[in-house]
C-alpha positions as a printed Julia matrix, in Angstrom:
387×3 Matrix{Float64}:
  59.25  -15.8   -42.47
  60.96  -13.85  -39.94
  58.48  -10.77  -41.09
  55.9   -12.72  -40.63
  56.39  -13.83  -37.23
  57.22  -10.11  -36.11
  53.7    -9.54  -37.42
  52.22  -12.24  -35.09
  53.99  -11.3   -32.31
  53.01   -7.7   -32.82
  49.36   -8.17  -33.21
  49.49  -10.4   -29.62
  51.32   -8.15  -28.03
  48.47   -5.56  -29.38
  45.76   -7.87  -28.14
  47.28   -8.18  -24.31
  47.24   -4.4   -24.05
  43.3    -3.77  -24.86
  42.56   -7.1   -22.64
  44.85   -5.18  -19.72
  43.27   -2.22  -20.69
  39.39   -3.31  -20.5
  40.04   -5.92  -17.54
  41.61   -2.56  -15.7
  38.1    -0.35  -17.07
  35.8    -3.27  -15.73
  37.85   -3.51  -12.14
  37.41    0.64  -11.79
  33.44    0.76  -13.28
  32.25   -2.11  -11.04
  28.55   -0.88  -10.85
  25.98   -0.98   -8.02
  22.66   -2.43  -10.3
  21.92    1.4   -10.92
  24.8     2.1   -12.99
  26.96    3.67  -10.74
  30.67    3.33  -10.2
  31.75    1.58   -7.03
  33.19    4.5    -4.18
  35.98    4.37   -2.55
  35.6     4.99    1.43
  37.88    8.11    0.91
  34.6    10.01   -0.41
  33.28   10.47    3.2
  34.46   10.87    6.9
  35.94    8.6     9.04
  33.29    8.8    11.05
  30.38    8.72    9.18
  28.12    5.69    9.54
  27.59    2.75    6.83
  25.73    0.08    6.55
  27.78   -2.85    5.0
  27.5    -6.68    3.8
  29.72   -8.82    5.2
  30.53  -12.15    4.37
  31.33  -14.8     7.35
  33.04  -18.32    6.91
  34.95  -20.4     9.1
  37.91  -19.24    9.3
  35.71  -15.8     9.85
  33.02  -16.48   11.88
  30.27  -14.45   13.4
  31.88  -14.29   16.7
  34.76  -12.77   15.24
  32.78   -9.96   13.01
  30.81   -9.33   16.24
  34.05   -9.17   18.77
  35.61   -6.4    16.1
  33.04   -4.09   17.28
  30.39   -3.89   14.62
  26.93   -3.78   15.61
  25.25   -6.7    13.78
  21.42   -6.11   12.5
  18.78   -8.22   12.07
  18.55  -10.55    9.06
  20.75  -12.23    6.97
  21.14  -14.0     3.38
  23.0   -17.29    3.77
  26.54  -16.22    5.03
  26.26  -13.02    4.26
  25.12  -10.87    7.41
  24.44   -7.13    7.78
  26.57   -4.63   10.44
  26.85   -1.13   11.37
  29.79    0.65   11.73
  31.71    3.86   10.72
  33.82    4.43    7.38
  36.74    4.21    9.74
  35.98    0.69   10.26
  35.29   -0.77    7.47
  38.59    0.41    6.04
  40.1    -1.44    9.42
  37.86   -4.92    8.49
  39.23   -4.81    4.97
  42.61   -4.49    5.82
  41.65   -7.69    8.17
  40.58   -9.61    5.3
  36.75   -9.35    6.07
  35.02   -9.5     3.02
  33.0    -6.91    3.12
  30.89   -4.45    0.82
  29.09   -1.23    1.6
  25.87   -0.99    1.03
  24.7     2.52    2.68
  26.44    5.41    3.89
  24.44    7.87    6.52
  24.1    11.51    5.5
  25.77   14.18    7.62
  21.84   15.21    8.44
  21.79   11.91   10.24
  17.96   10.98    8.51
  19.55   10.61    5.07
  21.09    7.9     3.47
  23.1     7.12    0.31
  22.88    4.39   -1.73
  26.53    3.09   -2.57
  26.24   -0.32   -4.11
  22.71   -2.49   -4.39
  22.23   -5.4    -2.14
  20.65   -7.35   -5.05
  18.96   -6.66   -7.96
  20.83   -6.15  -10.69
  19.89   -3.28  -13.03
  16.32   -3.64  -11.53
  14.76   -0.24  -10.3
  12.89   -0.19   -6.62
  10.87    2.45   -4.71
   8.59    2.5    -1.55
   5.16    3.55   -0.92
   5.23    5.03    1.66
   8.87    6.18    2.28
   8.38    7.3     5.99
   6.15    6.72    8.75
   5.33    8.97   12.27
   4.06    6.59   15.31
   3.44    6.57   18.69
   5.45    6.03   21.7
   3.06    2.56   21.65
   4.73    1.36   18.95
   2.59   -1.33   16.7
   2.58   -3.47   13.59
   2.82   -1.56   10.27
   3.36   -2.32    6.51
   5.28   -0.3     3.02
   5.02   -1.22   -0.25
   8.09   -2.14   -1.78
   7.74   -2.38   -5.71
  10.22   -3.82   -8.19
  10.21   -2.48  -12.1
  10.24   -6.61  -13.04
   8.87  -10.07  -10.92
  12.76  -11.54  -11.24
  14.07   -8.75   -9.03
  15.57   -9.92   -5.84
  15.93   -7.75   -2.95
  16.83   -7.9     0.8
  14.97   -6.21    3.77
  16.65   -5.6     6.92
  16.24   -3.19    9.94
  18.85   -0.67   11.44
  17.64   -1.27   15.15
  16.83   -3.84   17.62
  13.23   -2.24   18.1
  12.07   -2.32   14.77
  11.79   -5.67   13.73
  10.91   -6.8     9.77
   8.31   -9.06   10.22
   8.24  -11.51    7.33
  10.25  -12.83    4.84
  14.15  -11.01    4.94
  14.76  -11.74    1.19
  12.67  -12.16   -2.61
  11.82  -11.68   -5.67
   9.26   -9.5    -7.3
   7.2    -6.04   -5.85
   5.71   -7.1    -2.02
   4.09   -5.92    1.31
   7.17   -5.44    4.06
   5.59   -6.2     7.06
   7.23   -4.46   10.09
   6.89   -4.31   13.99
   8.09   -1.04   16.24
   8.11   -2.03   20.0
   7.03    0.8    22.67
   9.72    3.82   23.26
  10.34    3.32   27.36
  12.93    6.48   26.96
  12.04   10.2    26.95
  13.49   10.89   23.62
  12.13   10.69   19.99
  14.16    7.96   18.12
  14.09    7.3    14.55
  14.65    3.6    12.67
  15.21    2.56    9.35
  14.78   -0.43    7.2
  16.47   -0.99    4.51
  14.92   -3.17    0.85
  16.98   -2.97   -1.78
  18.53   -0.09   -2.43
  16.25    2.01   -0.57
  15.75    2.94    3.13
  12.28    3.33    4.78
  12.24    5.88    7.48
  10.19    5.17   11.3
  10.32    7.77   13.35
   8.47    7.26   16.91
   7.25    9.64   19.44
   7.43    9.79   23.37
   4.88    9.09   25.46
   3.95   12.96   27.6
   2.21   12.3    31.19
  -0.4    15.25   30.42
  -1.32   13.71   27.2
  -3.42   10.43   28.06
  -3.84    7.55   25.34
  -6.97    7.97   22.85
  -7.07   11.47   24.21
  -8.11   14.69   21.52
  -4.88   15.43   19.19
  -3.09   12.39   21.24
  -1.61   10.68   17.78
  -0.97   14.21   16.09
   0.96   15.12   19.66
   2.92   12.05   19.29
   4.08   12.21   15.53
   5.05   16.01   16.35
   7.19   14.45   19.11
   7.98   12.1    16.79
  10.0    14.27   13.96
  11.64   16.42   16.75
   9.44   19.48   16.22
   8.48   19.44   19.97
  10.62   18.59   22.98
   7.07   18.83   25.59
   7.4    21.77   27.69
   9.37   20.43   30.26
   8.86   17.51   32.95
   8.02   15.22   30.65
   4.43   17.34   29.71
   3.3    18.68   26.6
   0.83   21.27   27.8
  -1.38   20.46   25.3
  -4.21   23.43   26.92
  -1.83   25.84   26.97
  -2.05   29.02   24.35
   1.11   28.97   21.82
   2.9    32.49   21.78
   4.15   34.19   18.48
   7.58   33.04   19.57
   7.3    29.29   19.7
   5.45   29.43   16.39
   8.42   30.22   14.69
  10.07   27.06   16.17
   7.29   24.98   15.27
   7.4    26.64   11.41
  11.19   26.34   11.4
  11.26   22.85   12.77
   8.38   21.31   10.57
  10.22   22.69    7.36
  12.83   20.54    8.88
  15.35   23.14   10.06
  16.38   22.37   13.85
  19.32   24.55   14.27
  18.84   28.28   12.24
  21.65   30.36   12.03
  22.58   33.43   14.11
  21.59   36.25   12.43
  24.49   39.02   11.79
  22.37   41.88   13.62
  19.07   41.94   15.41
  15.91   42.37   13.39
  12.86   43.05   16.08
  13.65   45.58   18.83
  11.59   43.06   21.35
  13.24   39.91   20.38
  17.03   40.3    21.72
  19.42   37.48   21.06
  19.07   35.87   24.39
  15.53   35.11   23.9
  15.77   31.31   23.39
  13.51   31.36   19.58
  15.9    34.35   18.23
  17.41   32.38   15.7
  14.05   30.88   15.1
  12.11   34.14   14.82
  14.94   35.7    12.48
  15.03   32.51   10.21
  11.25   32.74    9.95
  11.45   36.54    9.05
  14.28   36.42    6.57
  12.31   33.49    4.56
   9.32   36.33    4.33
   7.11   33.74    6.47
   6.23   36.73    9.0
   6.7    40.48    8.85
   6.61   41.22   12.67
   4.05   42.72   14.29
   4.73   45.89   13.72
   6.92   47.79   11.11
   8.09   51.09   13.19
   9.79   50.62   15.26
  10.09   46.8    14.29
   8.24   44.57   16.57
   7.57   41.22   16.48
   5.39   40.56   19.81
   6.6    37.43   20.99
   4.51   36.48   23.88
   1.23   37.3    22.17
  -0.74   34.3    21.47
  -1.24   33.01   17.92
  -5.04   33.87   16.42
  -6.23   31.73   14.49
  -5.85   33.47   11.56
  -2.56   34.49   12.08
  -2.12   30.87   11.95
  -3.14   30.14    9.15
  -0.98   33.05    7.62
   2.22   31.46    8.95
   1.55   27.83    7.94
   0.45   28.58    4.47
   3.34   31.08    3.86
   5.25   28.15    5.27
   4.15   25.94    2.98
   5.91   28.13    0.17
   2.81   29.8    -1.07
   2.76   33.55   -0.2
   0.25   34.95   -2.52
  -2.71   32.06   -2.4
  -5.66   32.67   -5.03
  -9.08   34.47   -3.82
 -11.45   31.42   -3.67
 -14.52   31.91   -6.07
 -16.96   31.69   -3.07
 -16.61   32.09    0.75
 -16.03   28.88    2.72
 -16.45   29.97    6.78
 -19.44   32.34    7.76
 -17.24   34.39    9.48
 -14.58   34.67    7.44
 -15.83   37.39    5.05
 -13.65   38.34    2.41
 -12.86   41.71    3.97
 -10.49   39.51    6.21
  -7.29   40.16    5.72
  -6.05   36.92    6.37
  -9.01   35.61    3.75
  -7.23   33.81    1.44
  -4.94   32.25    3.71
  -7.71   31.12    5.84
  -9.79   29.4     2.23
  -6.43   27.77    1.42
  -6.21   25.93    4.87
  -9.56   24.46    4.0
  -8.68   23.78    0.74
  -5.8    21.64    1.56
  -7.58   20.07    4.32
  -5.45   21.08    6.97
  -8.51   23.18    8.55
 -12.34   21.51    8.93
 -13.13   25.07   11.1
 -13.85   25.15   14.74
 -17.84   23.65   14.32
 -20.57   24.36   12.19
 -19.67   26.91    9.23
 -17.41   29.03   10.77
 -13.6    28.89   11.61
 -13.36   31.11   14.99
 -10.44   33.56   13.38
  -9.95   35.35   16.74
  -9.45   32.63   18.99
  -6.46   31.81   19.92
  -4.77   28.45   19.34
  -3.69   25.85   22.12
  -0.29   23.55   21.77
  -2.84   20.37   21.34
  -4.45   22.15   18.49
  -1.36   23.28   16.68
   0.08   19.83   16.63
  -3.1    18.67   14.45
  -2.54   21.57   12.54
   1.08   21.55   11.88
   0.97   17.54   11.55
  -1.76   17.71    8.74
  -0.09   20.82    6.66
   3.67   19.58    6.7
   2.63   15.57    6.46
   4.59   14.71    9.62
């Protein structure tokens, strides 16, 4: 008897331990509808942003979420509202009691954002179509496709800023249209928005409006989405000088920035003679040399001629290389009249036709020798790096 009651007592005391064990497995794998363990705050900086889910109640109310600082966002599922704030703070509302999960946290290159736990959904999958949109400093009414892999999905939509508004329903089931408004940019700067569905972010990024570069005008929409994604800042005065001829030199900014590098580093030691490192694009011109995307102007001595205007067909040598292709195929015939293949920017010319980025300058021909104009390159630069 009293063997048998050991045995009982060891077998519960057996059975406690694995229910310990898997309760303590389930509390450190809760997952995000993806799959993914839960992450602690500790994973990022204080300061980094987040985008979080908190839930109000009485005792909790809005006022209170709103006087700790947070900036509150549009929409809302029952009482559960959306905020952003900074890791630092949502480690201060959870030691107030706020119930609180994170939903997003911003990437250190500010247009990035992780996914850290789903909103809803589940183990449902979402994506957009489109992921990103360039606009005007007018602002306007725009849609995204937001697609779910089954109709019993649910997801949430809400926007990051008080000038892009999600017009339409904040919360559903099943794949849908988003719907969303962008109000004019008054400032001077660029801005960029995002809206969040599900567990993925849509990107807006809106241009400035540039006194020499009227509404409607030629290259006015290509002008603004360059604005737009920070590859120009205007020349100054609010203008764009959309007539006047771009030298070698801002090229490489225009490259650089398009391929989505902003701030190149310094290079160790100077690589043209005539570029010196207080010329304002030398860490733009060195960047664009060291990733093979120009060779200079000149090998001995090494010169890369940075006040000479861009040629056309330079141009089209710069953007193509680029675009990551150095060594584009001979086409099997000869698109622009005079554009032979004797050219030896031939090839780089056909492939700027070929990818559409390039419908010539009028009839059959493509004008190689002229010289291109700031209004021209936006068009150019907009249509081969899909700005």
């Amino acid at each position: 008897m009293r063997k048998e009651l050991m045995r009982v007592i060891f077998i519960a005391a057996s059975l406690a331990v694995v229910l310990i064990t898997l309760s303590s497995q389930t509390a450190a794998n809760l997952t995000t509808g993806a799959g993914q363990p839960r992450q602690s705050s500790a994973t990022w900086s204080p300061d980094q942003q987040v985008v979080a889910r908190v839930t109000v109640g009485r005792k909790q109310g809005l006022e209170a979420l709103i006087a700790t600082g947070v900036n509150l966002l549009e929409g809302r599922k029952g009482q559960d509202v959306f905020v952003l704030t900074t890791v630092a703070k949502v480690e201060e509302l959870r030691q107030q009691g706020w119930p609180l999960t994170m939903l997003f946290v911003r990437g250190l290159d500010a247009d990035t954002w992780q996914h850290v736990e789903a909103p809803l959904g589940g183990g449902c999958t979402f994506s957009l179509d489109p992921t990103y949109l360039s606009v005007t400093a007018l602002g306007g009414n725009f849609s995204f496709a937001l697609n779910t892999s089954d109709p019993s999905c649910e997801w949430t939509v809400f926007s990051s800023e008080s000038w892009l508004h999600v017009n339409g329903p904040g919360q559903g089931t099943g794949s849908t249209t988003v719907f969303y408004g962008v109000d004019a940019n008054p400032t001077s700067s660029n801005r960029v928005g995002f809206i969040f569905a599900a567990d993925q972010f849509f990107t807006l990024y809106q241009g400035v409006q540039y006194n020499d570069v009227a509404v409607g005008s030629l290259f006015y929409e290509e002008i603004e989405k360059l604005s737009a994604r920070g590859v120009t800042v205007g020349c100054g005065n609010g203008n764009y000088c959309p007539n006047d001829l771009v030298p070698r030199e801002q090229m490489a900014a225009f490259i650089m920035r398009a391929k989505g590098e902003f701030n190149p580093p310094t290079p160790a030691s100077q690589r043209f003679n005539d570029v010196p490192p207080d010329n304002v694009f030398y860490n733009f011109i060195d960047r664009l040399a060291e990733l093979g995307i120009t060779v200079g102007c000149q090998a001995a001595p090494p010169l890369y001629c940075p006040s000479d205007p861009v040629k056309r067909d330079q141009m089209a040598a710069f953007i193509i290389r680029g675009l990551g292709e150095f060594n584009p195929p001979t086409p099997a015939s000869q698109r622009f009249a005079d554009v032979p293949p004797s050219n030896p920017f031939y090839n780089f010319i056909e492939r700027m036709g070929a990818l559409g980025i390039t419908q010539g300058c009028g009839g059959p021909n493509y004008c190689p020798s002229l010289s291109v104009t700031r209004a021209q390159m936006a068009a150019f630069l907009v249509r081969a790096f899909n700005l």
